[in-house]
C-alpha positions as CSV (number, residue, x, y, z in Angstrom):
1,X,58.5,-296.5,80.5
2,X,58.8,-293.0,83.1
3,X,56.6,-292.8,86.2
4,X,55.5,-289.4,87.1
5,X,53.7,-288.9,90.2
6,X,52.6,-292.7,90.1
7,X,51.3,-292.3,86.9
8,X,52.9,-294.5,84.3
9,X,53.9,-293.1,80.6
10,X,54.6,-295.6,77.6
11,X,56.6,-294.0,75.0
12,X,54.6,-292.2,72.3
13,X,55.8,-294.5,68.9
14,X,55.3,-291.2,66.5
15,X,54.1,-290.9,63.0
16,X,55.1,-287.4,61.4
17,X,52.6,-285.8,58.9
18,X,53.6,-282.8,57.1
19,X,50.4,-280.3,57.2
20,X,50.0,-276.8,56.9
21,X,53.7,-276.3,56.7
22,X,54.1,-278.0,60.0
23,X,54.8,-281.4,61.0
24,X,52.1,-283.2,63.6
25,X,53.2,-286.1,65.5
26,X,50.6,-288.4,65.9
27,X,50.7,-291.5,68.7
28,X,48.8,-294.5,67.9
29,X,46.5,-295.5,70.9
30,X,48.3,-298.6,71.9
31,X,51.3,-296.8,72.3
32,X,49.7,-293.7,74.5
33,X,47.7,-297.0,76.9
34,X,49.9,-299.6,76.5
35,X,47.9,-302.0,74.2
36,X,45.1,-301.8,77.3
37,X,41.7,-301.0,76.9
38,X,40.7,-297.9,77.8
39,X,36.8,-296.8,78.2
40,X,35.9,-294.2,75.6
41,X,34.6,-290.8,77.4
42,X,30.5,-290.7,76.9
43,X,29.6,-287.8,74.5
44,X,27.2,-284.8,75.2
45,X,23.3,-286.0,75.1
46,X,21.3,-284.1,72.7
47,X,19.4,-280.9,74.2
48,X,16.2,-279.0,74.0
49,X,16.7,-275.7,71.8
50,X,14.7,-273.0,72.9
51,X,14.4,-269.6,71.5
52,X,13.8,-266.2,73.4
53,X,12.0,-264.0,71.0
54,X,11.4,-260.2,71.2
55,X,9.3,-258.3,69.1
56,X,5.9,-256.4,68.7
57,X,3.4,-258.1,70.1
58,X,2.1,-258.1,66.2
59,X,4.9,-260.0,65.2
60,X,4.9,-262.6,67.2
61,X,2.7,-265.2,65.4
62,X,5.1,-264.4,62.5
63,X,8.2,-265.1,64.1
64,X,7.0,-268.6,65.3
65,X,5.8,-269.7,62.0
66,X,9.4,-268.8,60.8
67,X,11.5,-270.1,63.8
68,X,8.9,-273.6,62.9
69,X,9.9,-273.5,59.7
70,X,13.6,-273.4,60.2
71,X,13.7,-275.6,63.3
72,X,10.8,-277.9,63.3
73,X,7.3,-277.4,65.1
74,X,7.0,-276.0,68.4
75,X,6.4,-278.0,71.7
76,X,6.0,-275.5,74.5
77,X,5.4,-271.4,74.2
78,X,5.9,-269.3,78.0
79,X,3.0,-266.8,78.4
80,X,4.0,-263.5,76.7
81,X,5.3,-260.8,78.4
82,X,5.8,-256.8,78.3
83,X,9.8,-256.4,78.2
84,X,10.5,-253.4,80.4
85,X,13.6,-254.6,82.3
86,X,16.3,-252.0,80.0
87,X,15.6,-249.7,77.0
88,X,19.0,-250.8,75.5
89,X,16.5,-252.2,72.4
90,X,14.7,-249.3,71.7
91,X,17.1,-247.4,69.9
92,X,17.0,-250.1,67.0
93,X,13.9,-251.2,67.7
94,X,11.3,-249.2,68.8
95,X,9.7,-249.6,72.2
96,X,6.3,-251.8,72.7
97,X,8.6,-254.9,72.7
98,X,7.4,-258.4,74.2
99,X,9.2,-261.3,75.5
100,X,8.4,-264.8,74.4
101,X,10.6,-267.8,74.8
102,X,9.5,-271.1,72.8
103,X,11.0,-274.6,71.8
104,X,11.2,-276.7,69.2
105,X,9.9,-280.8,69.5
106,X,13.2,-281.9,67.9
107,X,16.4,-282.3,70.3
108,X,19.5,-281.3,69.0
109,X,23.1,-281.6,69.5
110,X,24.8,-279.2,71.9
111,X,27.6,-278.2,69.5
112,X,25.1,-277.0,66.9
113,X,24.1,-274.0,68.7
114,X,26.4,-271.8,66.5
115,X,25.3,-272.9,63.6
116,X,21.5,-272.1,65.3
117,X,22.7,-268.6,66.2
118,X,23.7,-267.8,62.6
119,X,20.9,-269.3,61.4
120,X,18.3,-267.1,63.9
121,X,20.4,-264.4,62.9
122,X,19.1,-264.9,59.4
123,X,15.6,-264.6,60.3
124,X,16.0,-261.2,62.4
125,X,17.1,-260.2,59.3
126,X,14.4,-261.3,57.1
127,X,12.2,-259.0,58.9
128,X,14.2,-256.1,59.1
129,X,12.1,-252.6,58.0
130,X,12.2,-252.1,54.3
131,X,12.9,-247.7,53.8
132,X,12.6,-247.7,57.6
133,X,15.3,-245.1,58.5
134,X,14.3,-245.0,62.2
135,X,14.7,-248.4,63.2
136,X,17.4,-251.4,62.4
137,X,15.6,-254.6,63.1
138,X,12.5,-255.1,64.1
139,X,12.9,-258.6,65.9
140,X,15.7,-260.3,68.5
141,X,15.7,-263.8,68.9
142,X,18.5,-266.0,70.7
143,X,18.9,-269.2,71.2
144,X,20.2,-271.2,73.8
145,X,19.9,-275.0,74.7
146,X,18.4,-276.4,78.0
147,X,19.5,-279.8,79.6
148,X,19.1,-281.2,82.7
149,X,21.6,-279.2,84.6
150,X,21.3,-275.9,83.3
151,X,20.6,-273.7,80.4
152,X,23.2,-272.4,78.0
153,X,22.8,-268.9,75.8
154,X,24.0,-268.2,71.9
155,X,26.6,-265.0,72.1
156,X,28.5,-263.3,70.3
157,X,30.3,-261.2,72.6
158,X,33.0,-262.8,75.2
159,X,32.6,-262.5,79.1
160,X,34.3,-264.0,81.9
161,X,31.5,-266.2,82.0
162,X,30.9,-267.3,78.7
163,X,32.9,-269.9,76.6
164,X,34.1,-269.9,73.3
165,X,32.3,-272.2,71.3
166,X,32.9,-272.0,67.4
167,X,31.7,-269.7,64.4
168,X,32.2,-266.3,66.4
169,X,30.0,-267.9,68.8
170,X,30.2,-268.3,72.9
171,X,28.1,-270.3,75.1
172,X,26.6,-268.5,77.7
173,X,25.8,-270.5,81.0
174,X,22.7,-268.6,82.4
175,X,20.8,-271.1,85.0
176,X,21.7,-273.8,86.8
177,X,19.7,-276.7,88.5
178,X,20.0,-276.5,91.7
179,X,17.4,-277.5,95.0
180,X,15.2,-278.7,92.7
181,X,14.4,-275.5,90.2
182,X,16.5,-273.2,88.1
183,X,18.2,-270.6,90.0
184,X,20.2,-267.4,88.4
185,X,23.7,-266.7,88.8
186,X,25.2,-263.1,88.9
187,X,24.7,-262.5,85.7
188,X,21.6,-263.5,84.6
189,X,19.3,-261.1,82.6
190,X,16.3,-259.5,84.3
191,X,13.9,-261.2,82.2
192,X,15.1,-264.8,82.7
193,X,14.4,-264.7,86.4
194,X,10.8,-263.7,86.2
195,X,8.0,-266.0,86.8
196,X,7.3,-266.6,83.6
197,X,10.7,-267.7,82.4
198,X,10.9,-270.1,85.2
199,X,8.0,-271.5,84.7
200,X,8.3,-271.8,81.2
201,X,11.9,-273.5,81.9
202,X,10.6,-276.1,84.9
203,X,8.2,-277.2,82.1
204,X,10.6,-277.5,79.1
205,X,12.8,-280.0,81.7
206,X,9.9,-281.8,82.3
207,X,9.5,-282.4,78.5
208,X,12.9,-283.1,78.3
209,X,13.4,-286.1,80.6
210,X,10.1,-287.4,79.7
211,X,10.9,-287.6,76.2
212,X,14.6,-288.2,75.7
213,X,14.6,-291.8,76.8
214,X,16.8,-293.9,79.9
């Protein structure tokens, strides 16, 4: 046994396995802790998905009954609001858009947020324009996760702030708890610091710890 820095290191007893034209050298736990018991690390609790939904105000009703259909029903809906904070969406989809951010009753685990993103991706393309030369999609809607702490985007597109997650996919950490409310960090987009984002978000935690359990 070595001692580095205090910390004592039992020698690894390896087991070779050929894979991938590699070998991988494998330590069996009572070699890496010394027979000793050590306390397994608690995994992530589940989360609240919410999705941010922009479309014509039309659309709307249409989006929900799709995002229900592919997540499970809807707990909570924000108040709607006119999205006039950039015209970066214009170009593909037209201006008149509105801002809506909803969730869905069932929590979900935190590393299934790719899988979420592809899957929302699916249903911005299900209403995409049929002959429409004009315009690209008609709809944008991104999830993220909430939890106790802070709120977490779906991206696909890397920033110093945002963490790879899986699937093409980053995680985007967009609010933090803090002083009792959500506040933004640098980089937070216009429309999730507005009073009805907030709002919408101080009531989704509320949900949350009331229904998740001790």
């Amino acid at each position: 046994m070595s001692s580095m820095n205090n910390i004592h290191v039992r020698a690894c007893q390896e087991t070779k396995i050929w894979m991938r034209g590699h070998f991988r050298i494998y330590c069996s736990r009572s070699s890496i802790t010394g027979g000793k018991t050590v306390k397994e690390a608690p995994g992530a609790r589940k989360a609240k998905l919410f999705i941010a939904i922009l479309a014509p105000e039309s659309l709307l009703a249409a989006v929900e009954s799709s995002l229900s259909a592919a997540f499970g029903p809807l707990d909570l809906k924000s108040e709607v609001f006119p999205f006039s904070f950039t015209e970066y969406y214009e170009t593909e989809m037209g201006s008149g858009l509105y801002r809506r951010f909803v969730a869905a009753e069932t929590l979900i685990a935190q590393n299934t947020l790719p899988e979420i993103k592809h899957r929302t991706n699916q249903i911005e393309g299900q209403f995409s324009p049929a002959g429409e030369r004009t315009l690209q999609r008609r709809i944008n809607v991104d999830p993220g996760y909430l939890t106790p702490a802070k709120i977490v985007l779906a991206s696909t597109k890397d920033y110093a702030h945002r963490i790879y997650l899986d699937q093409g996919i980053f995680g985007d950490l967009h609010l933090k708890y803090e002083q009792g409310a959500y506040q933004p960090l640098p980089w937070t987009y216009p429309d999730y610091r507005t009073r009805e984002a907030l709002a919408f978000f101080a009531e989704l935690r509320r949900l949350y710890l009331r229904d998740r359990g001790p």
